[in-house]
C-alpha positions in Angstrom: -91.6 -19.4 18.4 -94.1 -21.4 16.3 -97.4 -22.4 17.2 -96.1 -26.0 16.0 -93.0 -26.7 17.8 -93.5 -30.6 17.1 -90.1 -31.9 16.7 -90.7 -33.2 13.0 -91.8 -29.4 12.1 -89.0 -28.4 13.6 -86.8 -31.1 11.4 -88.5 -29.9 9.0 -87.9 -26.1 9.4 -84.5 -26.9 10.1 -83.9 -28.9 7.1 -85.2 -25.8 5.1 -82.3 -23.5 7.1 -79.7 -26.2 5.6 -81.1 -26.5 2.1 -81.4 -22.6 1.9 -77.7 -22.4 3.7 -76.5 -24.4 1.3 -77.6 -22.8 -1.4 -76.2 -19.4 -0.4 -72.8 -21.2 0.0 -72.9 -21.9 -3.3 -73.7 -18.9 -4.7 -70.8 -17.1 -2.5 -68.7 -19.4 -3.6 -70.1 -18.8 -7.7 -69.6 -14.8 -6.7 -66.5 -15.4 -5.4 -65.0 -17.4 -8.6 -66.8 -14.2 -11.1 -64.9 -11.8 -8.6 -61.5 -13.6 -9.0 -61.8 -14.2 -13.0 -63.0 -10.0 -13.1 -59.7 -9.4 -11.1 -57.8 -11.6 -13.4 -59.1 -9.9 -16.5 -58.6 -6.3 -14.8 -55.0 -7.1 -14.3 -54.7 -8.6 -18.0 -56.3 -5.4 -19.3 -53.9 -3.0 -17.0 -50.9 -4.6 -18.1 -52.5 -4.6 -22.0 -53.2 -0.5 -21.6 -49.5 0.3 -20.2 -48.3 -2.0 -23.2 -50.2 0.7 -25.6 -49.8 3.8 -24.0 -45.3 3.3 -24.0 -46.3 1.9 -27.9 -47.5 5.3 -28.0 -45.0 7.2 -26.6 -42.2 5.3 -28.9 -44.2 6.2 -32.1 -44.8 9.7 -30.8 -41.2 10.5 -30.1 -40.1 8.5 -33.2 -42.7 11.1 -35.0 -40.8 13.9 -33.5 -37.9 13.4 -34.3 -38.3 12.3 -37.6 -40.0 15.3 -37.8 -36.9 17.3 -36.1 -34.4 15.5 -38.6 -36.1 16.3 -42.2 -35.2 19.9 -43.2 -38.0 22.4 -43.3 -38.6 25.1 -45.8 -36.9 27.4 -43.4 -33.7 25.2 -43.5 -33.3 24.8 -47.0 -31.3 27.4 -49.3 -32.1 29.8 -51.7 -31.4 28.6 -55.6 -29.5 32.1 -55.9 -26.6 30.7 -53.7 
């Protein structure tokens, strides 16, 4: 222990252990409100991807087959027929 172990040092050092166990309540509690809102935003940004990528999908298939339904030069006929 301490070389003073007066009881109003020790008050006093115990005071200190509340203050700084206060503090470090608060700041869990401030890490764990950042942790939920990143989560939150995660979630929102997951959902916003997966949105885009079957966007995607739709205008690459729509591509396709507007692609498979115009004729090509292969498809078309000759003038001489």
């Amino acid at each position: 222990m301490h070389d003073d172990d007066t009881p109003s040092a020790i008050e006093t050092r115990l005071t200190a252990l509340e203050s700084r166990y206060a503090y470090q309540e608060d700041w869990l509690d401030s890490l764990d409100q950042a942790i939920a809102a990143q989560e939150k935003r995660l979630a929102q940004l997951e959902r916003m991807n997966q949105l885009m990528q079957g966007k995607l999908r739709e205008q690459q298939r729509a591509l396709q087959e507007s692609d498979n339904a115009t004729p090509g030069p292969d498809d078309e006929r000759p003038p001489h027929y």
